[in-house]
Structure formats: structure tokens, C-alpha cells
C-alpha positions as CSV (number, residue, x, y, z in Angstrom):
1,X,-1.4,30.3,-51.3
2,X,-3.3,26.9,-51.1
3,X,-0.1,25.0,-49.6
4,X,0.2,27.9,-47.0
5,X,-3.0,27.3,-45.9
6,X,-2.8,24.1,-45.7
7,X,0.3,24.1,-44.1
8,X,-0.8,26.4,-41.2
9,X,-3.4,24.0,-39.6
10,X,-0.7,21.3,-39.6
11,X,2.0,23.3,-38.1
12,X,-0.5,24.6,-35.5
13,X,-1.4,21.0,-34.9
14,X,2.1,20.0,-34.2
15,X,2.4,23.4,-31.7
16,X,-0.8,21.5,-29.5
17,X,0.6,18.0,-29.7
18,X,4.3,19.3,-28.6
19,X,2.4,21.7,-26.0
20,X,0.9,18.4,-24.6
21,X,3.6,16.2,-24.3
22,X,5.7,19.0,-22.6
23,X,3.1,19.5,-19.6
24,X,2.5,15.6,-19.1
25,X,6.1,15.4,-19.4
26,X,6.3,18.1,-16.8
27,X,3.6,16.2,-14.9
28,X,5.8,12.7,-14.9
29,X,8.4,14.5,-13.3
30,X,6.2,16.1,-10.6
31,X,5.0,12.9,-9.7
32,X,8.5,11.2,-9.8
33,X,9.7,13.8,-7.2
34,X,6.7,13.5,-4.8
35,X,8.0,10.5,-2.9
36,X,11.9,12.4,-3.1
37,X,10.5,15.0,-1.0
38,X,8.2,13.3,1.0
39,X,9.7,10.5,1.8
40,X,12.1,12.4,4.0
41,X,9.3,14.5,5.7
42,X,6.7,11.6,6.6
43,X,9.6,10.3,8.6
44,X,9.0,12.8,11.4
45,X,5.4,13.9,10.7
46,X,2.4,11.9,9.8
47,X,0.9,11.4,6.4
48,X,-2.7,13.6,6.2
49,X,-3.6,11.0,3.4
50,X,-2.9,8.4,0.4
51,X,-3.6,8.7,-2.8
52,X,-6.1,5.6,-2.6
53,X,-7.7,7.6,0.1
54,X,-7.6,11.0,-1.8
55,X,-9.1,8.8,-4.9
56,X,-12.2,7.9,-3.3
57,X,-13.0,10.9,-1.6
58,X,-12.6,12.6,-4.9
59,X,-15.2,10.2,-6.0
60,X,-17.4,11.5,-3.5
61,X,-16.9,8.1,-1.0
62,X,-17.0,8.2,2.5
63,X,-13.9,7.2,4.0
64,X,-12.8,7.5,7.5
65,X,-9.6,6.9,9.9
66,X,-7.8,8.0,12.8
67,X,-4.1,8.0,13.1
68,X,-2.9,6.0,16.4
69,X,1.0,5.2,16.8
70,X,1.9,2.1,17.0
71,X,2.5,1.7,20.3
72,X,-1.5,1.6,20.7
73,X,-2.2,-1.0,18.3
74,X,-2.1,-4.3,19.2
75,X,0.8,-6.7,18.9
76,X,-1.6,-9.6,17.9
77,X,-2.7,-7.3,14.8
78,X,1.0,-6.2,14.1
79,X,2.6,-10.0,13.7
80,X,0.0,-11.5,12.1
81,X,-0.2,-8.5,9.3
82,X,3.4,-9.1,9.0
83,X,3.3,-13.1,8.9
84,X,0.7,-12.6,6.5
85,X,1.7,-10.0,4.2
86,X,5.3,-9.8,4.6
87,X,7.2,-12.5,6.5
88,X,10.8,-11.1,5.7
89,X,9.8,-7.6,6.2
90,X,12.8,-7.9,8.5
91,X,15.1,-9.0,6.6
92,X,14.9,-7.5,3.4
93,X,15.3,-3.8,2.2
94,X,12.0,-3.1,0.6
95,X,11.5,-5.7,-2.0
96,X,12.0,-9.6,-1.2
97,X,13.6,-11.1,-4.9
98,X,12.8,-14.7,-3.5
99,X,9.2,-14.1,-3.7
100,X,8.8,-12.0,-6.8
101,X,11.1,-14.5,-8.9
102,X,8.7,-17.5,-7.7
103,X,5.6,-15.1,-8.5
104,X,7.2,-14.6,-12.0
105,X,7.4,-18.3,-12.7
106,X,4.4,-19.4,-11.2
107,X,1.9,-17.0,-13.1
108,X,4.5,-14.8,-15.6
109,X,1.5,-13.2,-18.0
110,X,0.0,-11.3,-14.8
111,X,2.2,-8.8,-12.6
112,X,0.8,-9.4,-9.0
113,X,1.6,-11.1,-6.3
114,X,5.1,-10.6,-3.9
115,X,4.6,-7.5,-2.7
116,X,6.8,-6.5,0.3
117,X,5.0,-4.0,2.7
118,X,7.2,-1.0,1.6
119,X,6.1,-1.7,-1.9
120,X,2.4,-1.5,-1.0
121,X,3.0,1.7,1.1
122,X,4.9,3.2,-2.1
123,X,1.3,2.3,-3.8
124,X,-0.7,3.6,-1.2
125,X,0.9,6.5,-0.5
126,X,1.8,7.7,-4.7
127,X,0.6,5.6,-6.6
128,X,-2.7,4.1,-8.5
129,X,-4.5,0.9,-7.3
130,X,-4.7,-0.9,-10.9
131,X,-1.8,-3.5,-11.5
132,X,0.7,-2.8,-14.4
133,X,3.8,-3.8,-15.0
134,X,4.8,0.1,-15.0
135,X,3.3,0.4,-11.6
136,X,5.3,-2.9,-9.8
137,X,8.1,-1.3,-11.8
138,X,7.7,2.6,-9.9
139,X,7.1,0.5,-6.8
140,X,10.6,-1.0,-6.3
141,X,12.9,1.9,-6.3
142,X,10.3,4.2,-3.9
143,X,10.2,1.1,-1.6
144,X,14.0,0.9,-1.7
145,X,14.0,5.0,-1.0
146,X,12.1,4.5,2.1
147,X,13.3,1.7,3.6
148,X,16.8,3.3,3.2
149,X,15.3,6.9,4.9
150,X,12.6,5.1,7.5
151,X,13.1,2.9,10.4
152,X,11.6,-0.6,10.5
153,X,8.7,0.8,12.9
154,X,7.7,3.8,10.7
155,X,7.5,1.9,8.3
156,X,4.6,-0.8,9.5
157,X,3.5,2.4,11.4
158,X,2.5,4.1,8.3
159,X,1.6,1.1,6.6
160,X,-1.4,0.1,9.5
161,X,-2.4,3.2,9.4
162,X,-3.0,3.6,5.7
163,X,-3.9,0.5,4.5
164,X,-7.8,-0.2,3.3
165,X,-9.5,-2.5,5.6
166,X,-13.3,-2.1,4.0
167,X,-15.1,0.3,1.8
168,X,-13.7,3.5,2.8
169,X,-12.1,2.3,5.9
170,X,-8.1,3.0,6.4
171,X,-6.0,2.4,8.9
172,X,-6.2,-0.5,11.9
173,X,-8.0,1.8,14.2
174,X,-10.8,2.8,12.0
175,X,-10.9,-1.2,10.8
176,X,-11.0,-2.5,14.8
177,X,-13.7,0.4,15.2
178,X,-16.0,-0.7,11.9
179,X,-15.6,-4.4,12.2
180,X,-15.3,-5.2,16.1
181,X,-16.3,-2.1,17.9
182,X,-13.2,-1.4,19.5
183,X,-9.7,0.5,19.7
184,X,-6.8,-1.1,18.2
185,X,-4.7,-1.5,20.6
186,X,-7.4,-4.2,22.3
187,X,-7.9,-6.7,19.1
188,X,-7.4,-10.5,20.2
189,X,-5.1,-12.8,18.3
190,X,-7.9,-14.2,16.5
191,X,-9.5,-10.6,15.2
192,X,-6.0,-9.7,14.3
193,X,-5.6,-13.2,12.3
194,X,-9.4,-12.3,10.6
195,X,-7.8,-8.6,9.6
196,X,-4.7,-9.6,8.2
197,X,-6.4,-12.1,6.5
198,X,-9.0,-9.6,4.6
199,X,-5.9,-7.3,3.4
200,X,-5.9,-9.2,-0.2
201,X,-9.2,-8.0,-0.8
202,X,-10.8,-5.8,1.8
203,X,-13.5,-5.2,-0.8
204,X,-15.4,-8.3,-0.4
205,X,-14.1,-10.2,2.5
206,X,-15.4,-9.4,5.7
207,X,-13.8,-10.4,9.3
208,X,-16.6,-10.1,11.3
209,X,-18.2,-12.5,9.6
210,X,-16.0,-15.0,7.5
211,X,-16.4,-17.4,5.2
212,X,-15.4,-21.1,6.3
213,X,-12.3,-20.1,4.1
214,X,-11.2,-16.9,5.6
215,X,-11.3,-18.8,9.0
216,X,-9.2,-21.6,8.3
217,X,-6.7,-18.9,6.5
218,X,-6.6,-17.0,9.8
219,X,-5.9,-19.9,12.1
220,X,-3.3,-20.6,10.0
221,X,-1.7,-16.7,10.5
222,X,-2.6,-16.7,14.1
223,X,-0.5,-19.6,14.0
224,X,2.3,-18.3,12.2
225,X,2.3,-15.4,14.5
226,X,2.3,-16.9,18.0
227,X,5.6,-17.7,16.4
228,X,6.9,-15.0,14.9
229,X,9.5,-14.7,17.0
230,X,12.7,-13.3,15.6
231,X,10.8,-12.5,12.1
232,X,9.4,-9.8,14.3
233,X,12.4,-8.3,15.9
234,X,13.2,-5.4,14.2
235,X,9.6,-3.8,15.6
236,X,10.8,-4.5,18.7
């Protein structure tokens, strides 16, 4: 009688942990086949949100943006966003090896560092913001998937126009709104150069008023894209 009541506690125990790990198993796969079916749909129809987004508005933070195609944001924004955050975006398909093998060996105990665009749109769009090695590792294969289902354009498309730019502020027409009081599709070389430039860590820089630094970082990227050139081709 003692060891049966004993044993029931235990064996009811085992019933809640095994009832756990089947729903967060359950929930792993729900996530895991998010981006398989939604991949294919924000190729025709615009994304409502990201989960970074969702996040903070969860946490009761003000966010804004407006969706513009990008056709009506400006070129100077567009190359220097690419020359600054992903200068084979062209030529690779969704993660550039190069530049996460010299990552690896330049700074090995910290996973950060050599991400393509498509990898920071498959953590924008399903993924959480803190760096992990389990994280960089979900990234690759979604940003494989949707460079193999999306076009070059939809791509940086969706990228501009999810992308944190400031507290709350996503996409490059709610960022040329908040930090230069105008649309987009009007930013100069130089305020496209200042926005690319805050990407890293929109949190704390601030391109309408840079540091010394963050200017002499976006001459260099205006630079870089007054020559773009061919880098730029496949948005073309």
C-alpha cells in the first residue's frame, strides 16, 4: 500500500513532464513550418508584420511603418543598404560562406557577424532577436528557402520594409519620415549612407545626428555605392 502511493505521484509526474515535451515538441514543429508556408505566400502579398515587430507591440511599444514598394524608395538608400550590409547579395544564394568562415576565425567564441540580408529577413520575419548559435543555425536553411522561392527584388523589398531603423520604427519609409521628415523615395546619397550606416544598431545610433564616427562610416558607404555598379544588378 505505501509503495503504491508512493508510486502514483511519480507516475503522475512523469504523465505532466511527457505531456510537456509533447506540446513544445508540437510547438517546434509549428514554428519550423511557418516560414514553409509563408515563404511562398509573402511572395505575392505583403507581410502585415515581423516577429521583432509583433515582440514589441506585445510589450506594449509603439512601433510604426508604412509599406511602400520599392519602386518608391530611393536608389541612394537601396545601394548603400546593400554595400553596407550585404555587398554579394547578388551573387550569393542566401548565405555568403566567404564572410561567415572569416567571422568564425576572427572572433570564434561569439556567433555574430556575416549575415547576408536573407538571413536577417529569416530573423526578422520568424525568428527571435538574441544571438545563439541555434538561431544563426535556423537562419541558414530559411534564407536558402527564400532565396530559392523569391526574386532578388522581393527580397530587399521586404527586407527595407521590415528592418528596425529606431525604437519602434520599421521599414525605410517610416525611418526617412522619423529621422529626415520625408518620403523614401526622396532621401539624398548622404541620408541614405547615414541609414545604412545605423542598421548594426538602430537602438543607439542616430542619423540625423551622428557621431564623428557614424559620419566618416557613411562617407565611406556612400562611396562604395556611387560604385556599386554591377553589385547592384540583380535589382535592376
Amino acid at each position: 500500500m505505501v509503495d503504491e502511493q508512493v508510486e502514483r505521484p511519480r507516475r503522475r509526474r512523469r504523465r505532466g513532464v511527457g505531456w510537456l515535451v509533447s506540446r513544445l515538441l508540437l510547438l517546434a514543429i509549428a514554428v519550423a513550418c511557418l516560414p514553409i508556408l509563408l515563404v511562398p505566400l509573402y511572395a505575392v502579398a505583403n507581410p502585415p508584420w515581423s516577429t521583432l515587430q509583433a515582440w514589441q507591440e506585445l510589450n506594449r511599444i509603439d512601433t510604426t511603418r508604412r509599406w511602400v514598394p520599392l519602386e518608391e524608395i530611393s536608389p541612394n538608400l537601396v545601394n548603400a543598404v546593400m554595400m553596407s550590409e550585404d555587398g554579394q547579395f547578388c551573387a550569393h544564394q542566401g548565405v555568403d560562406w566567404a564572410a561567415v568562415q572569416e567571422v568564425l576565425d576572427r572572433n570564434a567564441d561569439r556567433p555574430r557577424g556575416a549575415s547576408t540580408i536573407p538571413m536577417q529577413v529569416a530573423k526578422n520575419m520568424f525568428l527571435w532577436p538574441s544571438r545563439s548559435y541555434l538561431r544563426k543555425g535556423l537562419e541558414i536553411p530559411i534564407a536558402y528557402y527564400l532565396d530559392t522561392v523569391w526574386e532578388k527584388r522581393r527580397t530587399m523589398e521586404i527586407y527595407l520594409n521590415i528592418v528596425e531603423w529606431g525604437p519602434g520604427v520599421f521599414g525605410a519609409e517610416a525611418a526617412a519620415q522619423h529621422w529626415f521628415g520625408k518620403p523614401a523615395a526622396n532621401l539624398t546619397a548622404s541620408e541614405g549612407a547615414l541609414l545604412a550606416v545605423t542598421l548594426p544598431n538602430p537602438r543607439l545610433r542616430n542619423p540625423a545626428q551622428p557621431s564623428a564616427q557614424l559620419r566618416r562610416l557613411a562617407g565611406i558607404i556612400e562611396r562604395r555605392a556611387r560604385q556599386a555598379g554591377s553589385y547592384v544588378g540583380c535589382l535592376k
